[in-house]
C-alpha positions as CSV (number, residue, x, y, z in Angstrom):
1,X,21.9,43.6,-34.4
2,X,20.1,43.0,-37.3
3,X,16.8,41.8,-36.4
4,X,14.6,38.5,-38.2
5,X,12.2,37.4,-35.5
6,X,9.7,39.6,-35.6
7,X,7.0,36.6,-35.1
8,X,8.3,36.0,-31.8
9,X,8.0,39.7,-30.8
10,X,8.3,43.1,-32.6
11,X,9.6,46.5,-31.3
12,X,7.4,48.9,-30.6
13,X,6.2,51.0,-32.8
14,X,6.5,55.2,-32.3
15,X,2.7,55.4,-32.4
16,X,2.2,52.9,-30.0
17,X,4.3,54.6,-27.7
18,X,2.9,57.9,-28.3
19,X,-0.5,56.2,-27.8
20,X,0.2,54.5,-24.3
21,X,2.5,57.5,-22.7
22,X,-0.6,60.2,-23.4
23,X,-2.9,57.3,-22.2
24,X,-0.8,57.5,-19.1
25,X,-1.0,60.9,-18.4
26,X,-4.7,61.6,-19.9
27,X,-6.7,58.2,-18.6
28,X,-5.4,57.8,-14.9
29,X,-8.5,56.3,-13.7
30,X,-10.1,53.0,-13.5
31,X,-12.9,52.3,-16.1
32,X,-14.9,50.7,-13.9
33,X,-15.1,53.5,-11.3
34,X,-18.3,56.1,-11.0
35,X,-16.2,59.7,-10.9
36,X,-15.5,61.4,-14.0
37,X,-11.8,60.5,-14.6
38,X,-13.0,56.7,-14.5
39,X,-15.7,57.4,-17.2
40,X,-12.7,59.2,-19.2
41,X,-11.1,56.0,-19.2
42,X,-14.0,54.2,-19.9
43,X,-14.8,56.0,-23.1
44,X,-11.3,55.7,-24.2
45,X,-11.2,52.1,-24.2
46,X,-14.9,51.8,-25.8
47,X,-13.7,54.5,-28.3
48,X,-10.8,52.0,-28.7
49,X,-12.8,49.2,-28.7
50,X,-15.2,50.6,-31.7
51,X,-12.2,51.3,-33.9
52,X,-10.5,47.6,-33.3
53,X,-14.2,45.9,-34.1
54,X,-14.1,48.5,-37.3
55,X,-10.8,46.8,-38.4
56,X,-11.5,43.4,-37.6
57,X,-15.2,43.8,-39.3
58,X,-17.5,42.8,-35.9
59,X,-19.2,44.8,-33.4
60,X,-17.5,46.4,-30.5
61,X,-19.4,44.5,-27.5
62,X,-18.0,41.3,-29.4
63,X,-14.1,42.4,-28.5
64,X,-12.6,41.1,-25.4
65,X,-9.3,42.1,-24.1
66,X,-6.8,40.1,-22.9
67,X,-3.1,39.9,-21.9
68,X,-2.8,38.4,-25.7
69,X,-2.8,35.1,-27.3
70,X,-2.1,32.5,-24.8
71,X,-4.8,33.8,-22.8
72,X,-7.2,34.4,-25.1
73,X,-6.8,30.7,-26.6
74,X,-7.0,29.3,-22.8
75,X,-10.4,31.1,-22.7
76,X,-11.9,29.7,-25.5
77,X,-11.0,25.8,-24.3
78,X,-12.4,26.7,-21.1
79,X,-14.9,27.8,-22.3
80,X,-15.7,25.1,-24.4
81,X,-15.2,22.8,-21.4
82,X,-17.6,24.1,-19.5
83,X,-20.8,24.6,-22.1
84,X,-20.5,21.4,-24.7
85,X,-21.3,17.7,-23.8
86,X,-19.4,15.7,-22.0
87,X,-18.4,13.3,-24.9
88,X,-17.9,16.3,-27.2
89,X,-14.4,16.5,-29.4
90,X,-12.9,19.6,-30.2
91,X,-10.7,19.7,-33.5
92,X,-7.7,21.6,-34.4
93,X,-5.2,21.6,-36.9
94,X,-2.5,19.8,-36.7
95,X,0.3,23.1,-36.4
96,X,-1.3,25.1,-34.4
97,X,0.2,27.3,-31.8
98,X,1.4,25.8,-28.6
99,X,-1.2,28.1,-26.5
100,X,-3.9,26.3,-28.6
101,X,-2.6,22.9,-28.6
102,X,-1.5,22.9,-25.0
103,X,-5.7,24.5,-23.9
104,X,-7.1,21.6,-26.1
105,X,-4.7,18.9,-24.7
106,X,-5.2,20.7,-21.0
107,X,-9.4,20.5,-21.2
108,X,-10.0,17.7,-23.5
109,X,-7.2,15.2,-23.0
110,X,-9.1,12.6,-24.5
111,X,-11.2,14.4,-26.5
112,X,-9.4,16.4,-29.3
113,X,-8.6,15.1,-32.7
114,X,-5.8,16.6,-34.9
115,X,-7.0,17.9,-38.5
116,X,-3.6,16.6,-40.4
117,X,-1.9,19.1,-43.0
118,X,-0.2,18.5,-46.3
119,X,3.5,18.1,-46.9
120,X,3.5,22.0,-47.6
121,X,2.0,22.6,-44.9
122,X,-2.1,23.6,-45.4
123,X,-4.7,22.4,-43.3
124,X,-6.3,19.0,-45.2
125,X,-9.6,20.6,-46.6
126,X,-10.8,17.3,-48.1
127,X,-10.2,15.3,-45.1
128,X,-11.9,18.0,-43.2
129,X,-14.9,18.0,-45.5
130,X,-15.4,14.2,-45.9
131,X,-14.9,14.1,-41.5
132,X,-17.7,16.5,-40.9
133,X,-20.0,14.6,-42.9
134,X,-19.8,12.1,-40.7
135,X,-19.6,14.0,-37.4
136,X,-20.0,17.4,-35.7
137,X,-17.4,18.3,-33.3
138,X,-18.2,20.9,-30.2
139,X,-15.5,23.5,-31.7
140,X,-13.3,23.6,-34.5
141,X,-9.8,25.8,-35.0
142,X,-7.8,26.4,-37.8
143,X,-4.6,29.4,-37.4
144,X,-5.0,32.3,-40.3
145,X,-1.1,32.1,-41.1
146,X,1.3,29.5,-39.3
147,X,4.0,30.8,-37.0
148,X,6.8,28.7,-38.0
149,X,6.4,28.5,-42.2
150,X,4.4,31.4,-42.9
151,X,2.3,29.1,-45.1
152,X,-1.3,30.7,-45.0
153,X,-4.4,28.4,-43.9
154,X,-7.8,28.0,-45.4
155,X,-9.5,29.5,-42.3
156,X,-11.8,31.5,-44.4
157,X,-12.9,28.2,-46.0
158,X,-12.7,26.1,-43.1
159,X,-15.6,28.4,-41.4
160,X,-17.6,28.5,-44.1
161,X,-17.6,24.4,-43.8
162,X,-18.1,24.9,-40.0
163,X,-20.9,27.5,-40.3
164,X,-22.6,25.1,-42.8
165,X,-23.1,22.6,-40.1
166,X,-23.4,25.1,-36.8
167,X,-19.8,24.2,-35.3
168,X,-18.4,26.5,-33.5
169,X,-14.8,28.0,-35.5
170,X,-12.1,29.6,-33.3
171,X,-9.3,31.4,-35.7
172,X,-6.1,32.1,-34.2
173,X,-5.1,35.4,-36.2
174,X,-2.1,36.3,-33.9
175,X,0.3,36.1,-37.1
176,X,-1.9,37.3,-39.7
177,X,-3.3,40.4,-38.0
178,X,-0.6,43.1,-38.9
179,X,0.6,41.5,-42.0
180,X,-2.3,40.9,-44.0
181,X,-5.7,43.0,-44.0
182,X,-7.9,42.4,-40.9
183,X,-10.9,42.9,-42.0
184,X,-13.1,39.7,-42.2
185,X,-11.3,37.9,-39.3
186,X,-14.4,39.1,-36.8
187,X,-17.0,37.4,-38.7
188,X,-15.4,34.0,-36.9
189,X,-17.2,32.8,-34.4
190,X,-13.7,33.3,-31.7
191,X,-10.4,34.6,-32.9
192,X,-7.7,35.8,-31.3
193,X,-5.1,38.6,-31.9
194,X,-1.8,40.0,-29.9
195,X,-0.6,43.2,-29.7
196,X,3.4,42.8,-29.7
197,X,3.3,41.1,-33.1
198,X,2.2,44.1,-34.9
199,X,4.1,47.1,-33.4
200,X,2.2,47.2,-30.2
201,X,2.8,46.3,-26.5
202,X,3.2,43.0,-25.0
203,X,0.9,42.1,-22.2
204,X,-2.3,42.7,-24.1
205,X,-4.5,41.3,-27.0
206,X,-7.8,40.6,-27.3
207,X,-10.3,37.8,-28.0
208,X,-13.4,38.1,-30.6
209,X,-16.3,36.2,-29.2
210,X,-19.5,35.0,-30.9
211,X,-22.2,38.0,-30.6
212,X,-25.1,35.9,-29.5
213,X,-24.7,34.0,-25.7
214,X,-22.2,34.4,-23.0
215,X,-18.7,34.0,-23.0
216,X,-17.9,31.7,-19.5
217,X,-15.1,33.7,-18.2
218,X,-11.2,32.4,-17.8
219,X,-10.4,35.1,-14.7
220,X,-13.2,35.5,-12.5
221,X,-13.2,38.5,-9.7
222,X,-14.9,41.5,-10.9
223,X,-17.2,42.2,-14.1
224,X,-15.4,43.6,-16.2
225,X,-15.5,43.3,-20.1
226,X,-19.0,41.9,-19.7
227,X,-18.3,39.7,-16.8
228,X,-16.3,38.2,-19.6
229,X,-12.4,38.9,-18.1
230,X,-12.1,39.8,-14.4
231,X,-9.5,42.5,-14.0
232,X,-8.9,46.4,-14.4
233,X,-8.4,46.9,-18.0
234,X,-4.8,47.8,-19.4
235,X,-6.8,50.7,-20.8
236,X,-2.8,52.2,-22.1
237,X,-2.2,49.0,-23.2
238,X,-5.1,48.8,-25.3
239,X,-4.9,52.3,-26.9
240,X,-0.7,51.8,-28.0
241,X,-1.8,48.2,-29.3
242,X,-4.9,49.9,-31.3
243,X,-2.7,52.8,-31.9
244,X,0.0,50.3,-33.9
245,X,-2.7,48.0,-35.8
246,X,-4.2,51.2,-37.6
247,X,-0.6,52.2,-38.3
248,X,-0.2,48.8,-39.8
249,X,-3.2,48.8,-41.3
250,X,-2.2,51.8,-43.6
251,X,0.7,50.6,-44.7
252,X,-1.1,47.6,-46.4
253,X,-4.6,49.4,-47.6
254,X,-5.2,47.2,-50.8
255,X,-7.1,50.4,-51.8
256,X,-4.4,52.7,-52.2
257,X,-1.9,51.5,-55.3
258,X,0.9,52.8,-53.6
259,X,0.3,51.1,-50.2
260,X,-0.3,48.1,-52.7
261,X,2.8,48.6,-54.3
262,X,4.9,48.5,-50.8
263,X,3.2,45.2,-50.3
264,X,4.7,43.7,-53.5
265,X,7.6,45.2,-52.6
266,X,7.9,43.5,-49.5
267,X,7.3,40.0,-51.0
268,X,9.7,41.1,-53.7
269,X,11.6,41.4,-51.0
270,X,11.4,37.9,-49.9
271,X,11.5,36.2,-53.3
272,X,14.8,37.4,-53.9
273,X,16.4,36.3,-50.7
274,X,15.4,33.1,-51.5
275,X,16.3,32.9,-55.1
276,X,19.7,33.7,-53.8
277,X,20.0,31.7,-50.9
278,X,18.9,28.4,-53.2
279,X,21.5,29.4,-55.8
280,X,24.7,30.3,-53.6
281,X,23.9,27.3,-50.5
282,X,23.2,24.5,-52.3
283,X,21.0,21.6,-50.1
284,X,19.0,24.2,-48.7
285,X,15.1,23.5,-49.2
286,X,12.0,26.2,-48.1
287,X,9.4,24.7,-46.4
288,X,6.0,25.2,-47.5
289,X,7.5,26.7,-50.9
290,X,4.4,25.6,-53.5
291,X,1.8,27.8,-51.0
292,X,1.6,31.2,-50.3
293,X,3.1,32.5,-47.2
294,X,3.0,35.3,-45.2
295,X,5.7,38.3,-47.0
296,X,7.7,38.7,-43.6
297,X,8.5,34.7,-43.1
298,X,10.4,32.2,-44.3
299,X,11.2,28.5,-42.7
300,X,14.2,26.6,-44.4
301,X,15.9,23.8,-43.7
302,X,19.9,24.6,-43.7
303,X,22.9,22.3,-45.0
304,X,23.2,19.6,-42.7
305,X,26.7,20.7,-40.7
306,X,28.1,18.9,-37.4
307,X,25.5,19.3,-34.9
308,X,27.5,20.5,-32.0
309,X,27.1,24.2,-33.8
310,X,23.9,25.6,-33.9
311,X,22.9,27.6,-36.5
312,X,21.1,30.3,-34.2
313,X,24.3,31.0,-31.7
314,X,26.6,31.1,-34.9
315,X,24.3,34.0,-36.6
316,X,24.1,35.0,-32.8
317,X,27.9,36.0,-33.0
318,X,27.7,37.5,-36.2
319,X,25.2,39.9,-35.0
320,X,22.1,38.2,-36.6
321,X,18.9,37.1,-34.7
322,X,16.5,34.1,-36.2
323,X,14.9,31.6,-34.9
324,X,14.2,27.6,-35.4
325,X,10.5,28.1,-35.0
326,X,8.2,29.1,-32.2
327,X,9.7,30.9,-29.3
328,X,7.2,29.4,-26.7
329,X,8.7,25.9,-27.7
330,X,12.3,27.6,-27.9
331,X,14.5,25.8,-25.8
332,X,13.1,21.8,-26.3
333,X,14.9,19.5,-27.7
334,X,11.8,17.5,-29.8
335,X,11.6,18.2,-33.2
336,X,9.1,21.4,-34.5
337,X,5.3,19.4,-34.1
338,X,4.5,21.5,-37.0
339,X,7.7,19.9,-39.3
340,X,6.4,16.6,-38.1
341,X,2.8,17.0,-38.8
342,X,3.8,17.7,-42.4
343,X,6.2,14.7,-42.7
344,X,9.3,15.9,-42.0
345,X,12.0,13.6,-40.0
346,X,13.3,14.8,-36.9
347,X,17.0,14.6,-38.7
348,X,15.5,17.5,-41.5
349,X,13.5,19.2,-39.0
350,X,16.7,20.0,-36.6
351,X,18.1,21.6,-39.5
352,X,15.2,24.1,-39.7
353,X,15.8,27.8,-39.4
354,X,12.8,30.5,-39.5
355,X,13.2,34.3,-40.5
356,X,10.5,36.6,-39.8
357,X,11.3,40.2,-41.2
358,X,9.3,43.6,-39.6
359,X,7.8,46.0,-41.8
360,X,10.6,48.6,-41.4
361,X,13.3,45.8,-42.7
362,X,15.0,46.6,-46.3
363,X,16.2,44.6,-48.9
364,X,19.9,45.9,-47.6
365,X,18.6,43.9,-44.5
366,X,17.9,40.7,-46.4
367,X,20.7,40.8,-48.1
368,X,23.2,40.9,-45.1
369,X,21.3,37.8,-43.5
370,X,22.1,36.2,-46.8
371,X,25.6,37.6,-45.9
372,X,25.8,36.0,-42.8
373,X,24.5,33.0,-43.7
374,X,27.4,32.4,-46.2
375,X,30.1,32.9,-43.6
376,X,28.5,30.7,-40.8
377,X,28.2,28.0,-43.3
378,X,32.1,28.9,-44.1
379,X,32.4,28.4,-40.5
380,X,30.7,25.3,-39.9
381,X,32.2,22.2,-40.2
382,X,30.0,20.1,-43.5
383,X,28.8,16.6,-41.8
């Protein structure tokens, strides 16, 4: 099966493997407990713990883990909930994830505004800056790099505006981290991160928190992670998912020209595919094209055909995995909120077709997809 939905989930990596079955076997007991094969444990996840918050650029006692993103975002809403003013607003853009989107709507209902995007997709800056001129909103978030496009966000720039006026800027980095360098993402006040999209297990991520005050805790029982996150730690978990990001890590470190190089490579990669594509299926359009976008991901709206045949089950058979966008809205039938919020109608949005590539795909890879792209739209009856 060839495989172009690696922002939904990724395999996982040998590394990470390696990392979580010696975990297994080396760091049986709890980190919380007093005997010495619970202070093992304990000083492998703070030995893990240093080298995540060396990556990320923030101090170790600033890292929480989590069971990843959705988590991690539901934390920071609650949290919010529980510490601003009652008649505070929280903003977010208008594409964020579904975990953020559904937390903000879930402890704000009334009290979150959407930060609108351009047509290609990138959070409004100047609507932003003129807004907090005029107000100051309890939190603030902004995604690194969209799920769905690719396209990359100003987050850098939105937390500068942010830190300017003391709000409070929660990033979430699930589908940059992995893809792009880490390093600066800690110096946001909360971001997230997930382990599955970068080579590592599911079932654990973690959650950067601001170094000063405390973080009111989602899961309450025990004190773990600072009385931050109630729960034995997945200290295996946390190692593989550690394990993969260095991995990942050194295949893109800009100071190496040859780990440079495969990065061009890779988003030579992508330019091709799409040179192609345009050229042999005409009525095709990439979303977000005029931005830069993450190397691995592409969103394009396909030739309209009859609607009774989805795209995604015709690949399907011809051994080819995509996706039409976010696999925690997979499944609905309302149009991608992202297509919406940058103008699309739901007629153009249903036509939409995401591919997310891994670090191990080739350009043979790409060019099979393009492959199998031509036959289904053989297949497919034009409207």
């Amino acid at each position: 099966m060839l495989y172009f939905d690696h922002n939904a989930t990724t395999s996982l990596h040998p590394a990470a493997r390696d990392a979580w079955l010696a975990a297994t076997e080396r760091f049986i007991g709890n980190p919380s407990s007093l005997h010495r094969l619970g202070a093992r444990a304990d000083a492998a996840l703070s030995e893990a713990r240093q080298k995540l918050a060396a990556l990320l650029g923030c101090e170790a006692l600033d890292l929480v883990f989590t069971s990843g993103a959705t988590e991690s975002a539901s934390t920071v809403f609650q949290h919010a909930a529980r510490t601003l003013p009652p008649d505070a607003e929280v903003w977010l853009s208008a594409i964020e994830h579904p975990c953020v989107t559904e937390a903000a709507r879930h402890h704000f209902p009334k009290r979150h505004r959407l930060i609108p995007v351009t047509r290609d997709g990138v959070v409004d800056l100047n609507w932003l800056t003129k807004k907090l001129k005029r107000s100051r909103p309890g939190l603030l978030a902004v995604m690194a790099a969209n799920n769905e496009t690719g396209v990359v966000q100003p987050w850098n720039e939105a937390h500068k505006l942010c830190r300017e006026r003391e709000v409070p800027f929660f990033c979430d980095a699930v589908q940059w981290i992995g893809k792009l360098c880490a390093y600066g993402i800690g110096e946001c006040d909360f971001a997230s991160g997930s382990g599955h999209k970068f080579g590592g297990p599911r079932g654990v991520g973690f959650l950067k928190c601001p170094a000063k005050g405390r973080v009111t805790a989602l899961l309450r029982g025990g004190s773990q992670e600072e009385a931050r996150r109630a729960g034995t730690e997945n200290v295996a978990g946390v190692l593989a998912m550690v394990a993969a990001l260095q991995v990942r890590e050194g295949d893109m470190n800009f100071g190496s020209q040859s780990s440079s190089s495969a990065l061009m490579r890779k988003s030579g990669m992508q330019k091709a595919f799409i040179d192609r594509l345009l050229c042999e299926l005409p009525g095709t359009e990439i979303v977000g094209a005029k931005f830069s976008r993450l190397w691995n991901t592409i969103s394009i709206l396909m030739p309209a055909v009859d609607c009774r045949t989805r795209w995604v089950v015709k690949l399907d058979k011809l051994g080819v995995a995509v996706s039409t966008g976010s696999a925690c809205a997979s499944g609905k039938e309302e149009p991608s909120p992202v297509l919406t919020a940058m103008g699309y109608t739901p007629a153009e949005a249903a036509r939409a077709l995401r591919f997310s590539a891994g670090w191990e795909t080739t350009a043979a890879d790409w060019q099979l997809l393009l492959a199998a792209l031509q036959q289904a739209h053989r297949e497919m009856r034009p409207m």
